[in-house]
C-alpha positions in Angstrom: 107.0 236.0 105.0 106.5 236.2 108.7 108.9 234.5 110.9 107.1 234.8 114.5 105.5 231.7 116.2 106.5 228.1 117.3 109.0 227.7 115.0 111.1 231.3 115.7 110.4 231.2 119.6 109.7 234.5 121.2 111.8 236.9 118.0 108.3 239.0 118.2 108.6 240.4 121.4 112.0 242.0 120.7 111.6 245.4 119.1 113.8 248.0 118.7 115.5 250.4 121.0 114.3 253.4 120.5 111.1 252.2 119.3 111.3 252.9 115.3 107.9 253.2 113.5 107.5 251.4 110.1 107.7 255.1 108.5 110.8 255.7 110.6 112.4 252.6 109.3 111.8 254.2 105.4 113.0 257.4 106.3 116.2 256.0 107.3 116.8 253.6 104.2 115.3 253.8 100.7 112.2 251.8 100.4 110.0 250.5 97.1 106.6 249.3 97.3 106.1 247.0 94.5 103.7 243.4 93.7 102.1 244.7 97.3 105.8 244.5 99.1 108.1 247.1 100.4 111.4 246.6 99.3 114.4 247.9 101.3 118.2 249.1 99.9 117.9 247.8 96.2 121.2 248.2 95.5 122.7 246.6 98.7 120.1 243.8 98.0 121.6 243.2 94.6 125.2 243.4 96.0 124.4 240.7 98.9 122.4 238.1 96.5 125.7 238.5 94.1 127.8 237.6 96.6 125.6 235.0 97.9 126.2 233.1 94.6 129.7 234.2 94.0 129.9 232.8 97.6 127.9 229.2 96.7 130.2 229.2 93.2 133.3 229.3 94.9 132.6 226.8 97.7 131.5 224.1 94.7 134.7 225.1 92.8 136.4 223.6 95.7 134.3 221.5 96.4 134.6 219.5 92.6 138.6 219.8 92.5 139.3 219.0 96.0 141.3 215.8 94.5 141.3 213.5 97.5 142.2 217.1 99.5 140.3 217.3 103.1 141.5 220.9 103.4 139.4 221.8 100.1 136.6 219.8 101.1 136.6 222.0 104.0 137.3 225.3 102.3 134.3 224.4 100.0 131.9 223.5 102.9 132.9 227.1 104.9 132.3 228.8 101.4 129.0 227.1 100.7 127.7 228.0 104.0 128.9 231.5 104.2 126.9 232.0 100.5 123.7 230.9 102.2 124.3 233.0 105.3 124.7 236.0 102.5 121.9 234.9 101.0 119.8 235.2 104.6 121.1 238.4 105.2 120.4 239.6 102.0 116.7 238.5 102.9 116.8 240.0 106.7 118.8 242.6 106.6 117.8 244.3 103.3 115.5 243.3 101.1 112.9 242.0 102.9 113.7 243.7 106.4 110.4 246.0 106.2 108.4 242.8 105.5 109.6 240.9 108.0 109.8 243.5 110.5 108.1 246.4 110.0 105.2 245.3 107.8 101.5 245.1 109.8 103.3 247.1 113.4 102.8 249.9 115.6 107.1 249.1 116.3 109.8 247.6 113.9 110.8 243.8 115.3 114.7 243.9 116.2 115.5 240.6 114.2 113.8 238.0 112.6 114.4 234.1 111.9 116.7 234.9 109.1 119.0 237.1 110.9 119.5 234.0 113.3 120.0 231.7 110.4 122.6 234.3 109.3 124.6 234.3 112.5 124.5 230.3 113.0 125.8 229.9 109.5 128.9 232.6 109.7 129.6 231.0 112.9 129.3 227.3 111.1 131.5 228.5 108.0 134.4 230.0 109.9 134.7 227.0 112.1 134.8 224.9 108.8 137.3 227.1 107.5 139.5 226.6 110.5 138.9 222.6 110.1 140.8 223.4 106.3 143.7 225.2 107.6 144.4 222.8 110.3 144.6 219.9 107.8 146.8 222.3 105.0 148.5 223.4 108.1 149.3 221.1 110.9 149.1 217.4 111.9 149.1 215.6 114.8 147.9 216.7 118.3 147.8 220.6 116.5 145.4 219.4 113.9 143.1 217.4 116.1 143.5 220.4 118.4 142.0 223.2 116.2 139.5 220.8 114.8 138.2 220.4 118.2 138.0 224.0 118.9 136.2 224.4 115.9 133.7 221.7 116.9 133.1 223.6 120.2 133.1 226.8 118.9 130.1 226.0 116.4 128.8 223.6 119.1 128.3 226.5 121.7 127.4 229.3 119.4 124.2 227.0 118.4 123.4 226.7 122.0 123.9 230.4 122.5 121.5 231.3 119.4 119.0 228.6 120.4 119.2 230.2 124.0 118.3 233.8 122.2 115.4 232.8 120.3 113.4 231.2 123.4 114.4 233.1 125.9 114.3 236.0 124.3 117.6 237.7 124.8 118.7 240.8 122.6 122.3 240.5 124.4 122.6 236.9 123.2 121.3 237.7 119.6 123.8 240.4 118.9 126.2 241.0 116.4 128.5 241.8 119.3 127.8 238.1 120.5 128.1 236.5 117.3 131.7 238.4 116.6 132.9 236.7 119.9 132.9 233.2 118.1 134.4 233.7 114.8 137.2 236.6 115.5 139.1 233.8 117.3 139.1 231.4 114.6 139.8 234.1 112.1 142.7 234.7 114.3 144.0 231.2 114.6 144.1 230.9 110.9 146.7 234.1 111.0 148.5 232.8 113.4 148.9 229.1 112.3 149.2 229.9 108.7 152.0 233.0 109.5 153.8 231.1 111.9 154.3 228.0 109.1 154.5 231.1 106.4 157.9 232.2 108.2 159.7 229.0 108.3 158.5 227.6 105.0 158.2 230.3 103.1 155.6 227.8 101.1 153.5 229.9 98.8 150.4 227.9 100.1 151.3 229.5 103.6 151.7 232.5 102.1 148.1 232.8 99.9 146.4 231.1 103.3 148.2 234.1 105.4 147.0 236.9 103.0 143.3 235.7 102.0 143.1 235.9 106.3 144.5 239.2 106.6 142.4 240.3 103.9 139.3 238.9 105.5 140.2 241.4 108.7 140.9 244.3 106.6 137.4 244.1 105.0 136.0 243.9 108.5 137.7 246.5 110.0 136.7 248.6 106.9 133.0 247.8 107.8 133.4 249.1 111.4 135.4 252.1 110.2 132.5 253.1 107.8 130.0 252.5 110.3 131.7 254.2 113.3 132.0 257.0 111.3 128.4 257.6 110.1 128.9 257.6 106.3 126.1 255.8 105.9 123.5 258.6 107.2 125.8 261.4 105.6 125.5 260.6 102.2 121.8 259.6 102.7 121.1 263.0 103.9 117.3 262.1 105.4 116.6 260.4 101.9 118.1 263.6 99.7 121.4 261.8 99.1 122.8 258.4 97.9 122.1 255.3 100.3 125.3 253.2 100.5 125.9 251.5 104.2 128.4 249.7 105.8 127.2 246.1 104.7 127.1 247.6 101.2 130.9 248.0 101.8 131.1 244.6 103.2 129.9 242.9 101.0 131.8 244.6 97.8 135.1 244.0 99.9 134.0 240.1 100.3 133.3 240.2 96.6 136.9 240.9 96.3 137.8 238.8 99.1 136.4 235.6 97.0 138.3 236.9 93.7 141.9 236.3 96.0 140.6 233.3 97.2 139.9 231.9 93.7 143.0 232.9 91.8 145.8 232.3 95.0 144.5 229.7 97.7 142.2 227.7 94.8 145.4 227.3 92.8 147.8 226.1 95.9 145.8 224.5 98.5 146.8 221.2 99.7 146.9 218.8 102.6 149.8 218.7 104.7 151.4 215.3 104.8 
């Protein structure tokens, strides 16, 4: 599962900083060799490839009872792709990190092809989820607006990446980077969706309002946990328990997806 050459441009000359040695890499994660692999995180892989499909099932739920409804069309697109960007980080990030990485090196690779693929299709899904609340939202010159900043967005974030990978650039492949693209669009939808919220008082408004807000909470719970070094404290040097900050990502988006089901899924509509 190698994802130098051709294909990935120049990902193999980017390692990390420090330099971590593949037993480095185990002694700061839990790792299982097993069918002649090393595994990485078990129970973070299990929660990421769960959300992956809860991700992919929701996006089709919209997808089949978007009745004629461009704004669930788009909802189910940005859903589909964020499941298969869960589903390559799953793969990058944790359960195959050491084998893409690590596996056959003096140093540990600082990304791979699948961490790329990951970035590109966040980037892709939130610009697709901006496209659905501009037409459940807005009409007119605002619609065609934020569709168009949505088209850019994605547009430039693809040249960015695609500028990372041949270059190589670690500044351009970072999650720093990648966060610049989205956070706006995230923001738009708060501020679209609260601004119609407060005049309409339209339940739609409000369920579109709350799932957003709810998306930044659960981010700003991941940078919280991170910042303070949970992570490494209850791992104790592998004495402890291993659950990081993606772990509490991803149960957060787990609950992010039930709102989105059982409030925007039932109210969602085009604006006429």
């Amino acid at each position: 599962m190698a994802t130098s050459g051709p294909g990935w441009g120049r990902l193999d000359e980017l390692t990390y900083e420090p330099p971590t040695t593949p037993r480095q890499w185990c002694e700061q994660r839990p790792c299982v060799a097993a069918f002649d692999t090393v595994f990485t995180e078990p129970l973070g892989s299990f929660l990421v490839f769960l959300l992956a499909l809860l991700w992919i099932g929701v996006g089709i739920h919209f997808l089949r009872t978007r009745r004629g409804q461009r704004s669930r069309t788009w909802l189910g697109v940005a859903l589909v792709l964020g499941g298969v960007g869960a589903a390559q980080a799953g793969i990058s990030y944790q359960a195959f990190s050491y084998a893409l990485e690590c596996a056959g090196r003096a140093q540990c690779l600082l990304t791979n092809g699948f961490e790329v693929g990951y970035s590109v299709t966040q980037a892709l899904s939130v610009s697709a989820m901006l496209t659905a609340v501009a037409y459940a939202c807005t009409s007119g010159g605002w619609r065609r607006g934020l569709i168009g900043y949505a088209v850019i967005n994605a547009a430039v974030y693809l040249g960015v990446s695609a500028a990372g990978v041949m270059l190589p650039s670690r500044t351009l492949l970072s999650f720093e980077v990648l966060m610049l693209f989205p956070l706006p669009g995230i923001l738009l939808v708060i501020g679209v969706a609260g601004r119609r919220y407060r005049t309409s008082r339209d339940v739609m408004d409000r369920s579109l309002l709350m799932a957003s807000l709810l998306l930044v909470l659960v981010q700003a719970a991941y940078f919280a946990y991170s910042t303070a070094g949970i992570t490494q404290q209850l791992w104790q040097g592998g004495h402890g328990f291993y659950f990081s900050e993606n772990d509490v990502l991803h149960v957060g988006m787990i609950g992010w997806l039930a709102y989105l089901v059982a409030s925007v899924g039932r109210h969602l509509r085009d604006h006429e």
